[in-house]
N, CA, C and O atoms as CSV, one atom per row, in Angstrom:
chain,resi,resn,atom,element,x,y,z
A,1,UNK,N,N,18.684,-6.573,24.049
A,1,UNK,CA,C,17.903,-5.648,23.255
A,1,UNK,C,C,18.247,-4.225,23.685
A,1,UNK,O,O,18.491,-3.886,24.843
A,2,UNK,N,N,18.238,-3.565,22.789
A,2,UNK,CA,C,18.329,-1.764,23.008
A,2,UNK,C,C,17.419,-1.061,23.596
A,2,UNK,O,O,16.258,-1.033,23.187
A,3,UNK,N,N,17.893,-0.316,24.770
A,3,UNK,CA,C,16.348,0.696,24.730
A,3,UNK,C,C,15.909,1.678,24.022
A,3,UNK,O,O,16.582,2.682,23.792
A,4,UNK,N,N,14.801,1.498,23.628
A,4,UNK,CA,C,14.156,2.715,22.855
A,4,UNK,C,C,14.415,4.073,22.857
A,4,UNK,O,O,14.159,4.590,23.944
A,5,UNK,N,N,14.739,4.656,22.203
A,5,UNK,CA,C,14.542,6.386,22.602
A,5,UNK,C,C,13.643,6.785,22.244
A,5,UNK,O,O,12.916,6.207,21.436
A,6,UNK,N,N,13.339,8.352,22.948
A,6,UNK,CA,C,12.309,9.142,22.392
A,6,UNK,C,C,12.175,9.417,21.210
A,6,UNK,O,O,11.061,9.742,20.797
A,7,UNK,N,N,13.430,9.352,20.240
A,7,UNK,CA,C,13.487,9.522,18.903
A,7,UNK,C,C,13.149,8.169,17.658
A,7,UNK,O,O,13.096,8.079,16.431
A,8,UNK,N,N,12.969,7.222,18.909
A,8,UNK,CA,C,12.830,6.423,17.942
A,8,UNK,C,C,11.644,6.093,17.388
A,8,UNK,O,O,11.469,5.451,16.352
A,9,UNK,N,N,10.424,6.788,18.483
A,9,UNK,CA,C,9.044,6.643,17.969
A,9,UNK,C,C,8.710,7.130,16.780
A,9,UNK,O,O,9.457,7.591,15.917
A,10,UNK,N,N,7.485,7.000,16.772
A,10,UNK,CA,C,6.886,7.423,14.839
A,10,UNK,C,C,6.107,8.292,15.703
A,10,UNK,O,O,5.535,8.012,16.756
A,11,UNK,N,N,6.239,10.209,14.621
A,11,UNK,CA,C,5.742,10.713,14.992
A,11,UNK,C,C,4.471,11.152,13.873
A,11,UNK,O,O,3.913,12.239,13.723
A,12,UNK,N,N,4.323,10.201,13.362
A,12,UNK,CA,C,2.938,10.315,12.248
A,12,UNK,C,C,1.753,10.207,12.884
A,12,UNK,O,O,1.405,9.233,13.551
A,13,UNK,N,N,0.850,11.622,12.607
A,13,UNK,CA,C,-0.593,11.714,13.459
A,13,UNK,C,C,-1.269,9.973,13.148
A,13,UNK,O,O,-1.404,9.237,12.171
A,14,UNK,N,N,-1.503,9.928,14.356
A,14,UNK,CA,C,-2.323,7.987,13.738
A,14,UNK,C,C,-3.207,8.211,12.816
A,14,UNK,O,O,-2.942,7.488,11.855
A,15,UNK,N,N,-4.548,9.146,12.535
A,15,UNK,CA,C,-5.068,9.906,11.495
A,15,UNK,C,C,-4.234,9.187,10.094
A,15,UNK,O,O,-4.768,8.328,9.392
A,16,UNK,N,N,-3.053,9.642,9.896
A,16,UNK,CA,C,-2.286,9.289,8.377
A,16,UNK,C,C,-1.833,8.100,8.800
A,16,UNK,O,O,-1.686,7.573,7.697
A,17,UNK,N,N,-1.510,7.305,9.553
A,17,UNK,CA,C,-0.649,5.797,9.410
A,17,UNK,C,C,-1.432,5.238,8.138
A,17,UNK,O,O,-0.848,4.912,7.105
A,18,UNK,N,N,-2.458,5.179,8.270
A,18,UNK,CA,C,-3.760,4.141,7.320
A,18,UNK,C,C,-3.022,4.274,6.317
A,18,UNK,O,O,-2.273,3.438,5.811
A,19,UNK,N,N,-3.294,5.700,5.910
A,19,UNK,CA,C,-3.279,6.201,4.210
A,19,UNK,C,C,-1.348,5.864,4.016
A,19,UNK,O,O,-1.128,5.136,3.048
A,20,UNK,N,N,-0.385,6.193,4.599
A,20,UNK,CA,C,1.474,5.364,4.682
A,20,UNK,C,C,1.141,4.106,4.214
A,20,UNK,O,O,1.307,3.601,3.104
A,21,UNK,N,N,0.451,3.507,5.626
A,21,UNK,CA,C,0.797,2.107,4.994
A,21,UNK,C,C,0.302,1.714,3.586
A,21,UNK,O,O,0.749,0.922,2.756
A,22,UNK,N,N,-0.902,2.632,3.595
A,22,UNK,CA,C,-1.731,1.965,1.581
A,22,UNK,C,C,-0.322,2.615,0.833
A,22,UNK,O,O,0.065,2.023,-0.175
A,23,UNK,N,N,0.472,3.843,1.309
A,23,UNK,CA,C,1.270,3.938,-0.264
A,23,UNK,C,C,1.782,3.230,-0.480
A,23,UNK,O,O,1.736,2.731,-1.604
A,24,UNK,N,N,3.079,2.490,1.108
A,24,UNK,CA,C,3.916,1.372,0.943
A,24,UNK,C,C,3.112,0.328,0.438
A,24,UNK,O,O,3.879,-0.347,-0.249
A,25,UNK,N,N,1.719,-0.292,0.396
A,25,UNK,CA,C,1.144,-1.316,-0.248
A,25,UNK,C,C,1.205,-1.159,-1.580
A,25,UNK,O,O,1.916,-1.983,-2.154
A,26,UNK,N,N,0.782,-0.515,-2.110
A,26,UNK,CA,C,0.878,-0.009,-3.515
A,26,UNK,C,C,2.144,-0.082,-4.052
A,26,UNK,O,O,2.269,-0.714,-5.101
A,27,UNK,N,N,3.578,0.684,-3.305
A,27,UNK,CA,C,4.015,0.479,-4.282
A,27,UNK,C,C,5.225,-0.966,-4.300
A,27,UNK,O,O,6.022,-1.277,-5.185
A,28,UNK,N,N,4.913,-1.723,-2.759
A,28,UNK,CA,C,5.160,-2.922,-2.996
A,28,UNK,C,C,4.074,-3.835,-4.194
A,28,UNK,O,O,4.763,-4.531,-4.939
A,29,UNK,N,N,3.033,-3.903,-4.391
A,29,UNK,CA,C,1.999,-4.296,-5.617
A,29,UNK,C,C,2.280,-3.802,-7.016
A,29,UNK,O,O,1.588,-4.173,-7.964
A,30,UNK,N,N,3.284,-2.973,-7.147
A,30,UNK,CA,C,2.815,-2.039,-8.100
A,30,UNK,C,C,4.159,-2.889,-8.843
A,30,UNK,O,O,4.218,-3.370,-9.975
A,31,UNK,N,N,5.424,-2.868,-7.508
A,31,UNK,CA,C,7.280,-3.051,-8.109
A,31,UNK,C,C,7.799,-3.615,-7.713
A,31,UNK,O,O,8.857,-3.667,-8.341
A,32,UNK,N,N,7.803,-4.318,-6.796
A,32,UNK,CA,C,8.559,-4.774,-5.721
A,32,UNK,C,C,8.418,-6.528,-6.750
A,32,UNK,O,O,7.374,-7.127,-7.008
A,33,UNK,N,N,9.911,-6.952,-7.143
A,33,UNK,CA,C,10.324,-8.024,-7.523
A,33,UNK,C,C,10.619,-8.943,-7.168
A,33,UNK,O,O,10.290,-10.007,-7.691
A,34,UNK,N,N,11.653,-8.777,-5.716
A,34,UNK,CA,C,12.322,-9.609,-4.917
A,34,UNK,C,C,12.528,-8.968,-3.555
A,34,UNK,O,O,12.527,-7.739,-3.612
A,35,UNK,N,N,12.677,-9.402,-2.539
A,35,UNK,CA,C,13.022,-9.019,-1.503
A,35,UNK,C,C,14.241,-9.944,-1.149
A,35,UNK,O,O,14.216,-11.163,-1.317
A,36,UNK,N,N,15.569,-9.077,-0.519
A,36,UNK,CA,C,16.392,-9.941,-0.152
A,36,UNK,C,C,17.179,-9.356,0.837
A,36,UNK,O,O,17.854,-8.332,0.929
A,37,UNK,N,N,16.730,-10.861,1.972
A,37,UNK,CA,C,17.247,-10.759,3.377
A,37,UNK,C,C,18.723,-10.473,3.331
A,37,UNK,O,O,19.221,-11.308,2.575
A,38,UNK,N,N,19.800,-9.524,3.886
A,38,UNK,CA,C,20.586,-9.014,4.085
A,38,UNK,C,C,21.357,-8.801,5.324
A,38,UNK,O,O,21.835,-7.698,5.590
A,39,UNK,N,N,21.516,-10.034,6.237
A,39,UNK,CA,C,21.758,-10.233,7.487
A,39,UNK,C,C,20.358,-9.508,8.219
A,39,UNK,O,O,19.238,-9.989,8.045
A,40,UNK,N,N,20.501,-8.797,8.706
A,40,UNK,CA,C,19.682,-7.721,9.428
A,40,UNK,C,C,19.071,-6.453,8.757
A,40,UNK,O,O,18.608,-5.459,9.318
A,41,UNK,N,N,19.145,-6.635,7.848
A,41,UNK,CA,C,18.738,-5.600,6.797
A,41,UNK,C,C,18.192,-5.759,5.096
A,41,UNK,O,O,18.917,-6.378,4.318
A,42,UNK,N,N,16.860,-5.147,4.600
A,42,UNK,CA,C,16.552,-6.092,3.681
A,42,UNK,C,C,17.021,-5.182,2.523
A,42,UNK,O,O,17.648,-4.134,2.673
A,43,UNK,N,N,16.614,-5.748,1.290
A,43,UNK,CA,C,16.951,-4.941,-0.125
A,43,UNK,C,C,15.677,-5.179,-0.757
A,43,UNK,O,O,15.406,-6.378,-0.829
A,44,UNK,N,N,14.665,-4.262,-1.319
A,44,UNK,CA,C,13.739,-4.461,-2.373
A,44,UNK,C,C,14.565,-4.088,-3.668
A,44,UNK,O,O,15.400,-3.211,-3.887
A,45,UNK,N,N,13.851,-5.381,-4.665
A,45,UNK,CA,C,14.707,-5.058,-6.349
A,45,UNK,C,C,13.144,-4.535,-6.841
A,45,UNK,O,O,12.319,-5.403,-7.126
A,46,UNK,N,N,12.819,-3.268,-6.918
A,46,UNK,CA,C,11.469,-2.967,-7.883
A,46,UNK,C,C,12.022,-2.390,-9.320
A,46,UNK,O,O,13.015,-1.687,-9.511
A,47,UNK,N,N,11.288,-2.787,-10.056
A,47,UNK,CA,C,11.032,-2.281,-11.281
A,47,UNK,C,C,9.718,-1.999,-11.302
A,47,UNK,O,O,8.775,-2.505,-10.695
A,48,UNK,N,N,9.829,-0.515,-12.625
A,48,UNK,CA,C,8.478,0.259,-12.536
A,48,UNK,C,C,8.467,1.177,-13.502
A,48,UNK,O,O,9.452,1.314,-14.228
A,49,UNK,N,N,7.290,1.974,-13.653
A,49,UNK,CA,C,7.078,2.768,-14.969
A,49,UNK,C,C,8.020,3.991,-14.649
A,49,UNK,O,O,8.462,4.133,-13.509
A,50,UNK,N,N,8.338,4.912,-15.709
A,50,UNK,CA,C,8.806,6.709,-15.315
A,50,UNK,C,C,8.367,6.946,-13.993
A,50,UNK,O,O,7.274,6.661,-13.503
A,51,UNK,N,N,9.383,7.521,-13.448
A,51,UNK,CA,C,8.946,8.529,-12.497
A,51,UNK,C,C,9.032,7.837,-10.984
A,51,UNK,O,O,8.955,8.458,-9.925
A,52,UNK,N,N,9.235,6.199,-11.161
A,52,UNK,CA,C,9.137,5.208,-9.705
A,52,UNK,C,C,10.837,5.787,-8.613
A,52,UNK,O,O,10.862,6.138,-7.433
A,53,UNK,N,N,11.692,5.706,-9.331
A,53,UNK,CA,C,12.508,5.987,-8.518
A,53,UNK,C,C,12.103,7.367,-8.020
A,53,UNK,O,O,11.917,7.384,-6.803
A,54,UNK,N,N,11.952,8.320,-8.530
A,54,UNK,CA,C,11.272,9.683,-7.618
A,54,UNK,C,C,10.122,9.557,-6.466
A,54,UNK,O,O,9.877,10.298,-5.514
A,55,UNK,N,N,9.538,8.404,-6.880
A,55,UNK,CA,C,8.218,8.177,-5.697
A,55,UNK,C,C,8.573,7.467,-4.726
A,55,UNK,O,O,7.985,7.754,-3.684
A,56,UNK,N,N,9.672,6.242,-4.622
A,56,UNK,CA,C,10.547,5.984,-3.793
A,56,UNK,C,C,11.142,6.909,-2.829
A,56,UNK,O,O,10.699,6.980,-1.683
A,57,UNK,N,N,12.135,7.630,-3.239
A,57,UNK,CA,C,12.718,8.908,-2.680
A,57,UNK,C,C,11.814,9.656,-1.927
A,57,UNK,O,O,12.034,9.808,-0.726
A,58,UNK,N,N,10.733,10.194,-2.506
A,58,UNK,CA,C,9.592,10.764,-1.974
A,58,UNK,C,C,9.189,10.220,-0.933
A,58,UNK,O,O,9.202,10.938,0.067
A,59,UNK,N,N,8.662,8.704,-0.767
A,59,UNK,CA,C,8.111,8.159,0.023
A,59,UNK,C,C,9.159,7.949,1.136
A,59,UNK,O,O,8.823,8.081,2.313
A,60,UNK,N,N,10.228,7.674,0.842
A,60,UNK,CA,C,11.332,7.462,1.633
A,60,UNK,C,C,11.700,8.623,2.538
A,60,UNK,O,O,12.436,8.418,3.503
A,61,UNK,N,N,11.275,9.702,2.304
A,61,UNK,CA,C,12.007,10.514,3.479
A,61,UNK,C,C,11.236,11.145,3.648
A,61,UNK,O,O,11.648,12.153,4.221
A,62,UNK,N,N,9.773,11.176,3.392
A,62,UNK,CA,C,8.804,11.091,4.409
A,62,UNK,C,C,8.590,10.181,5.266
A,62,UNK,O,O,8.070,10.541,6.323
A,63,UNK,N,N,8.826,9.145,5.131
A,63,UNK,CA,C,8.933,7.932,6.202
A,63,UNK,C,C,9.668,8.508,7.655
A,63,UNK,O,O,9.310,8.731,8.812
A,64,UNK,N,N,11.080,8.615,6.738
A,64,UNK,CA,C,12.500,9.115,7.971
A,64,UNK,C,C,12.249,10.243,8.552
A,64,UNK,O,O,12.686,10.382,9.695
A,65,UNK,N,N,11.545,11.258,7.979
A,65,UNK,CA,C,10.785,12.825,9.161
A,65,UNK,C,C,9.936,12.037,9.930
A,65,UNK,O,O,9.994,12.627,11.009
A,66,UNK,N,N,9.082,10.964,10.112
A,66,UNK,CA,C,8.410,10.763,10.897
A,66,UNK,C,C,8.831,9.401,11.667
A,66,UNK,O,O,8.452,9.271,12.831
A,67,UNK,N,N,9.511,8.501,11.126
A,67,UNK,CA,C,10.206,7.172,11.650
A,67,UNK,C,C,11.927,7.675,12.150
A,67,UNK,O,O,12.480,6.765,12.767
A,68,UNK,N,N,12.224,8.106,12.091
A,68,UNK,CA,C,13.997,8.645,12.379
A,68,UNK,C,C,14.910,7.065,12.644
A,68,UNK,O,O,16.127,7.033,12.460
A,69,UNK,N,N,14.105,5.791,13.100
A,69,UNK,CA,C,15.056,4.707,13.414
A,69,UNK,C,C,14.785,4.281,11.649
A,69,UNK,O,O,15.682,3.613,11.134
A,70,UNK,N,N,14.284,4.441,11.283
A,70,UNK,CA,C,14.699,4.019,9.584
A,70,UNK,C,C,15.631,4.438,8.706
A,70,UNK,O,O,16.036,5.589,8.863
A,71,UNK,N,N,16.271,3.519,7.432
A,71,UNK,CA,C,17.660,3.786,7.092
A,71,UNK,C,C,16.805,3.410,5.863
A,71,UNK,O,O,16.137,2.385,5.728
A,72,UNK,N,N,16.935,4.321,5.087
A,72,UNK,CA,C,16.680,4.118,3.728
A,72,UNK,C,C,17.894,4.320,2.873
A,72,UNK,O,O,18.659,5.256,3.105
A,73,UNK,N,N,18.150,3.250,1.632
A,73,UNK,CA,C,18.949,3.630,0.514
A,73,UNK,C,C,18.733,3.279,-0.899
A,73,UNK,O,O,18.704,2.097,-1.244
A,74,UNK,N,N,18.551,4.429,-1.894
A,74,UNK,CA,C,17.839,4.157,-2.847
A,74,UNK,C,C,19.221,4.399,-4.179
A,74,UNK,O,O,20.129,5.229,-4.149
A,75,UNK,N,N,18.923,3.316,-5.281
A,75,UNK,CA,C,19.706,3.588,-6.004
A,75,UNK,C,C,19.418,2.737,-7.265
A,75,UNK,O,O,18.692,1.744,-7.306
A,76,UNK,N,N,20.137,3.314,-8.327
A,76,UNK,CA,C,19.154,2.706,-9.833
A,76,UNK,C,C,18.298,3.643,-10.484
A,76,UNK,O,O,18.118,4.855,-10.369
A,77,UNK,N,N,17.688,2.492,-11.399
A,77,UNK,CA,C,17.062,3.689,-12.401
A,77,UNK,C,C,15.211,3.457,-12.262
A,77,UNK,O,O,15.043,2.865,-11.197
A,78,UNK,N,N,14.048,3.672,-12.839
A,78,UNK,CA,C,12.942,3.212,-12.809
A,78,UNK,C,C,12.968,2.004,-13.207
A,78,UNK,O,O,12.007,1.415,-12.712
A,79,UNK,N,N,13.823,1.074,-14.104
A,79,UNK,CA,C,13.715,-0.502,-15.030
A,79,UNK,C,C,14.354,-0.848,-14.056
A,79,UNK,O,O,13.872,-1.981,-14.056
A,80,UNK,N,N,15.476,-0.879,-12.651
A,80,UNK,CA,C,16.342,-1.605,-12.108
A,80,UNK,C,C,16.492,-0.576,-10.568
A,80,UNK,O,O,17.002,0.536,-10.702
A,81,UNK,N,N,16.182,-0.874,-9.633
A,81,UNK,CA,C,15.800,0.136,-8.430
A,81,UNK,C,C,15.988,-1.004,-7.210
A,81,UNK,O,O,15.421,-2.041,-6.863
A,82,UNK,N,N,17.186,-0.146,-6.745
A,82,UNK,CA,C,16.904,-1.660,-5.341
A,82,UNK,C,C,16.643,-0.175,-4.312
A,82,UNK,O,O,16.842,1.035,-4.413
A,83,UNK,N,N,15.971,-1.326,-3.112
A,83,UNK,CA,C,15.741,-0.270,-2.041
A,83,UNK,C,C,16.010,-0.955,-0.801
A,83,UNK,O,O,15.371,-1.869,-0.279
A,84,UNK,N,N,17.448,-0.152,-0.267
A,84,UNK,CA,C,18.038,-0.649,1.083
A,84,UNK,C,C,17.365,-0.255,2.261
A,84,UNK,O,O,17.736,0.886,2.537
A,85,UNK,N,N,16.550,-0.675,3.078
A,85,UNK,CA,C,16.063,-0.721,4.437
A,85,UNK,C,C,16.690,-1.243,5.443
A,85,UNK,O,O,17.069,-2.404,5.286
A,86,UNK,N,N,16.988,-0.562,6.763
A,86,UNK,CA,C,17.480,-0.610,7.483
A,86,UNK,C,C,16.934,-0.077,9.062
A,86,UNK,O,O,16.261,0.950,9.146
A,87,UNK,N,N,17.347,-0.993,10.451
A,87,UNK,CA,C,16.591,0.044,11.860
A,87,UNK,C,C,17.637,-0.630,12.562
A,87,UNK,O,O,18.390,-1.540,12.215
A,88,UNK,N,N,17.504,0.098,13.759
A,88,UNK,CA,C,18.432,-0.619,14.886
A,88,UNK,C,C,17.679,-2.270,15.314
A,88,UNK,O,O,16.619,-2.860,15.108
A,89,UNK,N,N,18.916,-2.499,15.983
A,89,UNK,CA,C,18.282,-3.942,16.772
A,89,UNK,C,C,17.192,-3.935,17.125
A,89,UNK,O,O,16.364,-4.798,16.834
A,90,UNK,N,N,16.953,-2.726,17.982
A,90,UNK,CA,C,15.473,-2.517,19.086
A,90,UNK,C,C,14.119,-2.923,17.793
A,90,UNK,O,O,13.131,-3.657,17.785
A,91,UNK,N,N,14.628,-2.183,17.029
A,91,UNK,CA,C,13.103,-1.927,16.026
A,91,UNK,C,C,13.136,-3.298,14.469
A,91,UNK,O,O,12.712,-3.142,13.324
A,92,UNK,N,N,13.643,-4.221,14.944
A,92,UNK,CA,C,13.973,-5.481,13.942
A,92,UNK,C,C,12.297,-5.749,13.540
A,92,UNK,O,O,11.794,-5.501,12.443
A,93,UNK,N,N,11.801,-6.153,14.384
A,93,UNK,CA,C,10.671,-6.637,13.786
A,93,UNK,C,C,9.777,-6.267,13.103
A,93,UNK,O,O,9.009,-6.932,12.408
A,94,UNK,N,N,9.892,-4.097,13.439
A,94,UNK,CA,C,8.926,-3.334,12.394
A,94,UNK,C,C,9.799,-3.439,10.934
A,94,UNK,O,O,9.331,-2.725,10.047
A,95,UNK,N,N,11.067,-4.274,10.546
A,95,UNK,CA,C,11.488,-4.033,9.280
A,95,UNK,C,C,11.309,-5.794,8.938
A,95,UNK,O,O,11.261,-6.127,7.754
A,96,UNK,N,N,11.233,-6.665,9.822
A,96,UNK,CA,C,10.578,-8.403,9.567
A,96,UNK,C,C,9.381,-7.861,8.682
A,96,UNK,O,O,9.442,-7.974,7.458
A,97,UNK,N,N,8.183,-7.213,9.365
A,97,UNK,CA,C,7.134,-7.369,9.098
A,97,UNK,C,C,6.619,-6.668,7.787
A,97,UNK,O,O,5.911,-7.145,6.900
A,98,UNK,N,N,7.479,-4.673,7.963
A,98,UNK,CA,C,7.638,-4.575,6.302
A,98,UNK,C,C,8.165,-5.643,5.194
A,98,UNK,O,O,7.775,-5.738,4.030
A,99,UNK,N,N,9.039,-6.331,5.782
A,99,UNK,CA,C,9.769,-7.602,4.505
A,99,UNK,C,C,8.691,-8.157,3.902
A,99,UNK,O,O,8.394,-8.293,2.715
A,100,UNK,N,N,8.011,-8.536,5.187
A,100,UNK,CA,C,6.925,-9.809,5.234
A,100,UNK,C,C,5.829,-8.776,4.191
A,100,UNK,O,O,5.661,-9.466,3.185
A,101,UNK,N,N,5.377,-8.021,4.092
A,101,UNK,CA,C,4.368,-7.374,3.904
A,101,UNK,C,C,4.868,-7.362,2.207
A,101,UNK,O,O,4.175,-7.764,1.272
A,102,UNK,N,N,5.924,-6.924,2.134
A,102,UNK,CA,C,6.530,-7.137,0.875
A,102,UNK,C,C,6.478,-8.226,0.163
A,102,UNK,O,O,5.875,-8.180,-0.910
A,103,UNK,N,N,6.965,-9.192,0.505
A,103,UNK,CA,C,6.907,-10.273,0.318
A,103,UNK,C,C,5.355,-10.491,-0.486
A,103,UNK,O,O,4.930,-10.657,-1.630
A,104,UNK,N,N,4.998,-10.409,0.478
A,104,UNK,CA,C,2.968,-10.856,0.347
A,104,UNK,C,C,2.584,-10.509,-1.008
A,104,UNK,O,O,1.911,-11.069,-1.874
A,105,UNK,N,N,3.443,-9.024,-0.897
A,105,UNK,CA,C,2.435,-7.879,-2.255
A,105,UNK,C,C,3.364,-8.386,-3.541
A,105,UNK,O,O,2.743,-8.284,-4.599
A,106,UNK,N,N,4.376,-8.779,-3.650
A,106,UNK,CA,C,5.065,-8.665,-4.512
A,106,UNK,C,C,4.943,-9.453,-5.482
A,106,UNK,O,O,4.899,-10.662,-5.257
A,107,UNK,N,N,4.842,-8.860,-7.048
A,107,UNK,CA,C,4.231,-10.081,-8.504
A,107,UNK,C,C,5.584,-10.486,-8.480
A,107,UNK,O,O,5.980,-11.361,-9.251
């Protein structure tokens, strides 16, 4: 296993984690189609109304100012949107458990 760096922590006041994790709930509930395991790295396929791929993006690199071991890649349109997630070895299980969480929410 890797050791951690200082950079790899989340520097989100604990105050906001709550209200992060409800957006990622939402908009896994809202789009999120499929999830697909990718060796070590997952892919969400969401589809969604106007404007989803911008709230993606949005959400996405607010994540990475405050997560820095996260690898986001977004690409597609609002009808067809996959979303590449990615962390080092060290941090596997905080991207298992987003899968998993995905998984859960997803119609």
């Amino acid at each position: 296993m890797e050791p951690l760096l200082a950079t790899d922590a989340c520097t989100l006041p604990t105050a906001e984690r709550p209200l992060r994790s409800a957006e990622f709930d939402a908009l896994f509930a809202a789009a999120v189609r499929r999830v697909e395991q990718r060796g070590r790295d997952i892919r969400l396929h969401l589809r969604g109304e106007p404007g989803l791929a911008d709230r993606v993006r949005d959400l996405t690199e607010r994540e990475t100012q405050c997560c820095s071991f996260f690898t986001f890649g977004v690409a597609g349109t609002d009808l067809d949107l996959t979303l590449d997630i990615a962390v080092p070895p060290a941090r596997q299980e905080i991207l298992e458990a987003l899968a998993a969480r995905a998984r859960e929410l997803a119609r």
